[in-house]
C-alpha positions in Angstrom: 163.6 89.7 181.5 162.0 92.9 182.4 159.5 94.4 180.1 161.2 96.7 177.2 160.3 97.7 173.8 161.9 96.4 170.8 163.2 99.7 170.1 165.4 99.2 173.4 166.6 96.0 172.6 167.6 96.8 168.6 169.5 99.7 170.5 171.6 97.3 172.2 172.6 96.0 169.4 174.1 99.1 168.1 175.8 102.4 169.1 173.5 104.3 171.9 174.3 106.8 174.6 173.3 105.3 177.5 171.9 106.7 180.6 172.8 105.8 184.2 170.9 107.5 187.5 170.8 106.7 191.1 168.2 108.3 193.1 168.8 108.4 197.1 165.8 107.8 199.4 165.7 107.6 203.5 162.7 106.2 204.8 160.6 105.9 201.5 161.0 110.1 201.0 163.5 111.0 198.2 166.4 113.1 199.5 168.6 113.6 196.4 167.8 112.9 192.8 170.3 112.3 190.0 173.6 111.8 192.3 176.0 111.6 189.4 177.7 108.6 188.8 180.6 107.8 187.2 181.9 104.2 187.4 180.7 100.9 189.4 178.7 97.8 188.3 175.9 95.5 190.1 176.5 91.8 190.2 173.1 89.5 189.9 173.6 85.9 191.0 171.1 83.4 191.6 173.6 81.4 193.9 174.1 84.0 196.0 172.6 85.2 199.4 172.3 88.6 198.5 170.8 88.2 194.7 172.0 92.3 193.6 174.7 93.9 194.9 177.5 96.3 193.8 179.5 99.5 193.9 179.1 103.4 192.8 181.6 105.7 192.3 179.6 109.2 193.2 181.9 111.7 190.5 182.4 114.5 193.5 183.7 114.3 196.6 181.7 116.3 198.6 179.3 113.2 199.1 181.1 111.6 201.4 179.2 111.1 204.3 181.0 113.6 206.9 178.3 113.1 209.3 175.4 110.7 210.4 172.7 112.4 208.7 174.8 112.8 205.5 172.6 111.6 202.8 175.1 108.9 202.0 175.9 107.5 205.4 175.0 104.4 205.7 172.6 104.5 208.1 169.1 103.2 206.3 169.6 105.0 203.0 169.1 103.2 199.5 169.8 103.9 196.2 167.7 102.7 193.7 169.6 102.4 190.3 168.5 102.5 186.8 169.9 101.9 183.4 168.8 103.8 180.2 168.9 104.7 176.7 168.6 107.8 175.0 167.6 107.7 171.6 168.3 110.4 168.9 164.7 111.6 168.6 165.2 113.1 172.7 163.2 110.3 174.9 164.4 107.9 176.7 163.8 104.5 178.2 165.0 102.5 181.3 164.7 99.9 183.7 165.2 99.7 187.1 168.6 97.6 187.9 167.5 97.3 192.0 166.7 98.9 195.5 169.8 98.7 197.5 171.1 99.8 201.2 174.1 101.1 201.4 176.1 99.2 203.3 179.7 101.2 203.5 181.5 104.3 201.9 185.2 104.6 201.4 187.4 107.6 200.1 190.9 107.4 199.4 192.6 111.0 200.0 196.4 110.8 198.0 198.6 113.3 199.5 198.3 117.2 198.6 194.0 116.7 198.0 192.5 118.8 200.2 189.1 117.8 199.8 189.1 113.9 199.2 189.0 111.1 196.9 185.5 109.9 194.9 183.5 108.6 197.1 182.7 104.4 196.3 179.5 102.9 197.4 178.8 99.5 198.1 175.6 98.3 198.6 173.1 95.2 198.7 169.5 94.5 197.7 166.9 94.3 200.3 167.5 90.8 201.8 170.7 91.6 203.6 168.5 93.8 205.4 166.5 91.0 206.3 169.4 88.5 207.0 171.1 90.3 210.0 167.5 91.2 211.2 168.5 88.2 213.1 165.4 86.3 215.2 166.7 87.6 219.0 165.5 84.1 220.3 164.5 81.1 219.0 160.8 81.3 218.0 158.0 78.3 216.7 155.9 79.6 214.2 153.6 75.8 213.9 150.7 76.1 212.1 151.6 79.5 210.3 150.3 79.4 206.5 153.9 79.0 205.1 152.9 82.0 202.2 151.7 84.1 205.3 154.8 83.6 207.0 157.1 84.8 204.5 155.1 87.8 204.0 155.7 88.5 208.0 159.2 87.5 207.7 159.8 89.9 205.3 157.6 92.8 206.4 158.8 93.0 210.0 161.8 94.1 208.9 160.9 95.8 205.7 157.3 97.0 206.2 157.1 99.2 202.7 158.1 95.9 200.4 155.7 94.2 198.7 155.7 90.4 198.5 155.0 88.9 194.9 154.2 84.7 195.0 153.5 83.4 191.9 149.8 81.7 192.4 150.8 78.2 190.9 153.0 76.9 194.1 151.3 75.3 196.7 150.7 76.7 200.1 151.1 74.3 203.2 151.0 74.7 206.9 154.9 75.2 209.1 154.8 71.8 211.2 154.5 72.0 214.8 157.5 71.7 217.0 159.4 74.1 213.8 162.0 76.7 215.5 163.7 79.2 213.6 166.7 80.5 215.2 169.4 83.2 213.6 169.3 84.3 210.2 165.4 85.4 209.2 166.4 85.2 205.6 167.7 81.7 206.4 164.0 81.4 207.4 162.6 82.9 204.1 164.8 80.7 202.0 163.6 78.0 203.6 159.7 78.6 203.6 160.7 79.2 199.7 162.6 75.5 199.8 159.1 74.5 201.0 157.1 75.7 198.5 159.7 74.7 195.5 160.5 78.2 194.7 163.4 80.4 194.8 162.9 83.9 196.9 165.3 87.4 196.1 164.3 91.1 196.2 163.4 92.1 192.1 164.4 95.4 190.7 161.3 96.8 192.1 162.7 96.4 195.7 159.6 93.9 196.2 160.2 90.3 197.5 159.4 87.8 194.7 159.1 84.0 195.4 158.8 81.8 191.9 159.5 78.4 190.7 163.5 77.4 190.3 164.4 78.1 187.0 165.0 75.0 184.7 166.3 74.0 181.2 165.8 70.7 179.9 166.1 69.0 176.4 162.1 70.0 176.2 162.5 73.3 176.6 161.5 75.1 172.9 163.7 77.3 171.4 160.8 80.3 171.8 161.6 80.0 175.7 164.7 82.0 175.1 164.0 85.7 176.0 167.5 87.1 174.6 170.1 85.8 172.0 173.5 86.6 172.6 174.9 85.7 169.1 178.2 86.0 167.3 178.3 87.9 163.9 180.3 85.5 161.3 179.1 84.5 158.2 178.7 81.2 159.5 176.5 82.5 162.8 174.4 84.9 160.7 173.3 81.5 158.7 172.2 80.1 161.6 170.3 83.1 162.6 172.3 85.5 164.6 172.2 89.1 163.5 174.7 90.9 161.6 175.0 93.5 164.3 175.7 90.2 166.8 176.0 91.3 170.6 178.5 88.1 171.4 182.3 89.6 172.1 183.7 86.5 173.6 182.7 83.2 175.2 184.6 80.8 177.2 183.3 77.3 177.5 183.9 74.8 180.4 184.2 71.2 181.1 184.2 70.3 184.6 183.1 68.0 187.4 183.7 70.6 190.7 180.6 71.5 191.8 178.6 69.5 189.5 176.0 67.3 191.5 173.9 63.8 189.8 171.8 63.1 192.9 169.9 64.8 195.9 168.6 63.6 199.0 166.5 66.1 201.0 165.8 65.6 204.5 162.8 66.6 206.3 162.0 67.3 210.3 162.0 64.1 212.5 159.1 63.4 214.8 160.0 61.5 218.0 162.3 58.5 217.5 160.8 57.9 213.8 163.5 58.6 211.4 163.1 61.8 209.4 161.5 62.0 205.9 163.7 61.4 203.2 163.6 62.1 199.2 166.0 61.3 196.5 166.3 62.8 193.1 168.6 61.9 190.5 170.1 62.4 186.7 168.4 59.4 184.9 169.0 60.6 181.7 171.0 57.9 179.8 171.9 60.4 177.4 173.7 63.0 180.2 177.2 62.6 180.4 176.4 62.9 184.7 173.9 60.3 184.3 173.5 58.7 187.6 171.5 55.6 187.1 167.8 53.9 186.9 166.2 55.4 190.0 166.1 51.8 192.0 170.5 52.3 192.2 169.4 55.4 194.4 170.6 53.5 197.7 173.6 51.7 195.5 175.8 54.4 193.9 178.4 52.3 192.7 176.3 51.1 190.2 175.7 54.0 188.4 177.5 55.1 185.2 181.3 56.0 184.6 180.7 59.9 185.8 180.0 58.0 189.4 177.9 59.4 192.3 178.0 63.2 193.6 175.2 63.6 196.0 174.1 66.7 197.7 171.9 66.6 200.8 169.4 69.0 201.5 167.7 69.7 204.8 164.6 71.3 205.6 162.5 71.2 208.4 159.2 72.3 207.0 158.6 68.7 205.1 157.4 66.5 207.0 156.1 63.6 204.2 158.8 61.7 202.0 156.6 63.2 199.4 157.3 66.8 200.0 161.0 65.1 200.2 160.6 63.6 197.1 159.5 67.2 195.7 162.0 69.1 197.0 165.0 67.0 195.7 163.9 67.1 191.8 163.5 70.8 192.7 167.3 71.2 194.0 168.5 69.2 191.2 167.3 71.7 188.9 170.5 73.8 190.5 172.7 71.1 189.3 171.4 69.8 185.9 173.9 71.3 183.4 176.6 72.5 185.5 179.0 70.0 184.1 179.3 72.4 181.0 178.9 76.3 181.7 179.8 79.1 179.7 181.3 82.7 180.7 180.8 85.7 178.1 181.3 89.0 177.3 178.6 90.7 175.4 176.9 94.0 174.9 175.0 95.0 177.7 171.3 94.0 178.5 170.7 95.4 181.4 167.0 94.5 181.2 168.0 90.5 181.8 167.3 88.6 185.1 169.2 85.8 186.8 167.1 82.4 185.4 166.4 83.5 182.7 166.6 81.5 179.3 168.8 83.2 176.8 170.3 81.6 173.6 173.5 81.7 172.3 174.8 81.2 168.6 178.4 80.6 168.4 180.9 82.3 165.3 180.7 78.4 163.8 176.8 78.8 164.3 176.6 76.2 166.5 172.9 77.1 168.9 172.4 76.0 172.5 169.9 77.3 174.9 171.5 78.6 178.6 170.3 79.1 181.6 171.2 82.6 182.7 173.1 82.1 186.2 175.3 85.5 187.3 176.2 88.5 185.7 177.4 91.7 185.8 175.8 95.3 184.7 178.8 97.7 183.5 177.6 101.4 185.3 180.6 103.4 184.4 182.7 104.0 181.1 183.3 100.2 180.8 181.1 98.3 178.1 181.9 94.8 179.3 178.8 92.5 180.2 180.2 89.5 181.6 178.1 86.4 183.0 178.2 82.9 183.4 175.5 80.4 182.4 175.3 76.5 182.2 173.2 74.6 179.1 172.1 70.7 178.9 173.0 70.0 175.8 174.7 67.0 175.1 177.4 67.2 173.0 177.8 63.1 172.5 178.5 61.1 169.0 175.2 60.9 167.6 173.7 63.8 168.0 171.7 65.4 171.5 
């Protein structure tokens, strides 16, 4: 979660006027400040491509983009977006919801308007700038530092981002014989893969490559950086507020999607057969529990949820234990899948996709969650809706 004060987030809890701005930029110089908005929403989703994305409604029509050096056409321009409160004393506070290009504008003219619709907006964070960057032929970048390559990668195309890798992951060196053809953000993704991180453009328009977000049965309570709580007597004993943030919460059961094993793949040399390494759910307690690791090779041994395996291929490992590494890190996408929730709170614009937020029910039942996708309200609408997933086991006995 971004950095805010407490102030800010007891506001959320409670009637605020809130603040929306979107400042236009072309080429790093700011062309127009304060372009008035009046509806839209930004969508943040770890699973995605594009992490940010969304729409703007601009509240007059004369900013539809007429010509090609209309500040709106989309033609390199970005908007970057922020969110804010205004408190009664007169200041204010905000956050920064994202850097985005814009990417197309529409107006719908109905019949007897002689000067147009509102112009809508819909634009993507920085990395779809990178994706159809496309490589124009295939290109072997053996021997690159795999850090120094993302920072290339990205910077070719986007010289004025900065590039953020958390300092606990492990550099390595790109393999010989390695070829990257098409998508250069396929290429980011995967030097990210390599280095058991997840890479997406933060709020600050700056590329940021950390560890994949996880949530296990050891994860403390104090992890949780937000509570999204219900208000009932019986939630307010179990330590929600009384002004609670929760309006609804739908809670799923399912199998689709859900994956107890990985196998990742690594670049073969000669006729050898390529690296391999497995990961599984060896939890006995999981309701996907796959089995001891030896049933690995022997799926129909494993318990009565059976064997869903996802393969993984990357051609930067080159050892089964890079392999090895890289599974249990794609499994961390998996693990709790089989029960997800979607809600509808108050919004907290401030949150990030992976982050660990905790949620109190109206029977005061507690889980922890791993924040997945959700959706920042930009217009009249006060509806924050998400999707999460959480690992606790709701079997006889106790988790």
């Amino acid at each position: 979660m971004q950095p805010v004060s407490s102030r800010f987030l007891t506001a959320l809890r409670g009637p605020y006027v809130r603040i929306v701005t979107a400042d236009l930029y072309y080429s790093q110089a700011l062309v127009l400040s304060g372009l008035p908005i009046v509806d839209g929403s930004i969508t943040v989703d770890r699973t995605s491509k594009t992490r940010r994305s969304g729409t703007v409604t601009i509240g007059d029509p004369k900013f539809f983009p007429t010509f090609a050096n209309s500040p709106l056409a989309p033609y390199g321009a970005e908007l970057n977006i922020k969110w804010g409160i205004a408190y009664p004393d007169g200041t204010t506070e905000s956050v920064s919801l994202g850097w985005f290009r814009i990417e197309d504008v529409d107006q719908e003219t109905a019949p007897g308007q002689s000067n147009g619709g509102l112009p809508i907006v819909q634009f993507f964070d920085r990395s779809q700038a990178v994706d159809v960057a496309s490589f124009l032929d295939p290109i072997d970048r053996g021997g690159w530092a795999v850090k120094s390559l993302i920072t290339n990668l990205i910077q070719n195309v986007v010289p004025y981002a900065g590039v953020s890798i958390s300092s606990g992951l492990a550099d390595g060196t790109v393999p010989g014989g390695v070829t990257f053809d098409g998508s250069r953000w396929d290429a980011v993704t995967a030097c990210a893969g390599y280095l058991l991180a997840d890479a997406y453009f933060d709020v600050s328009g700056n590329l940021a490559v950390v560890p994949v977000p996880s949530l296990s049965q050891s994860t403390p309570a104090s992890a949780a950086v937000w509570t999204m709580d219900a208000s009932t007597p019986a939630a307010i004993a179990a330590g929600a507020s009384p002004t609670g943030v929760l309006v609804s919460a739908k809670r799923t059961v399912s199998r689709a999607g859900v994956y107890n094993a990985v196998s990742a793949y690594g670049a073969t040399t000669g006729s050898a057969a390529p690296p391999t390494g497995y990961a599984a759910d060896t939890d006995p307690r999981s309701p996907t529990y796959f089995g001891p690791s030896p049933n690995y090779g022997n799926p129909s041994t494993s318990s009565a949820f059976g064997a869903q395996l996802y393969r993984y291929q990357n051609n930067l490992l080159t050892t089964s234990a890079q392999c090895q590494a890289a599974a249990q890190t794609q499994l961390q996408n998996f693990l709790g899948l089989a029960r997800s929730l979607s809600f509808t709170v108050c919004p907290n614009p401030a949150l990030e996709a992976g982050d660990i937020i905790k949620v109190i029910y109206p029977d005061g039942r507690t889980e922890l969650h791993l924040l997945d996708s959700f959706t920042i309200p930009l217009g009249p609408s006060a509806q924050f809706s998400g999707s999460t997933r959480t690992l606790t086991y709701q079997l006889s006995g106790g988790t």
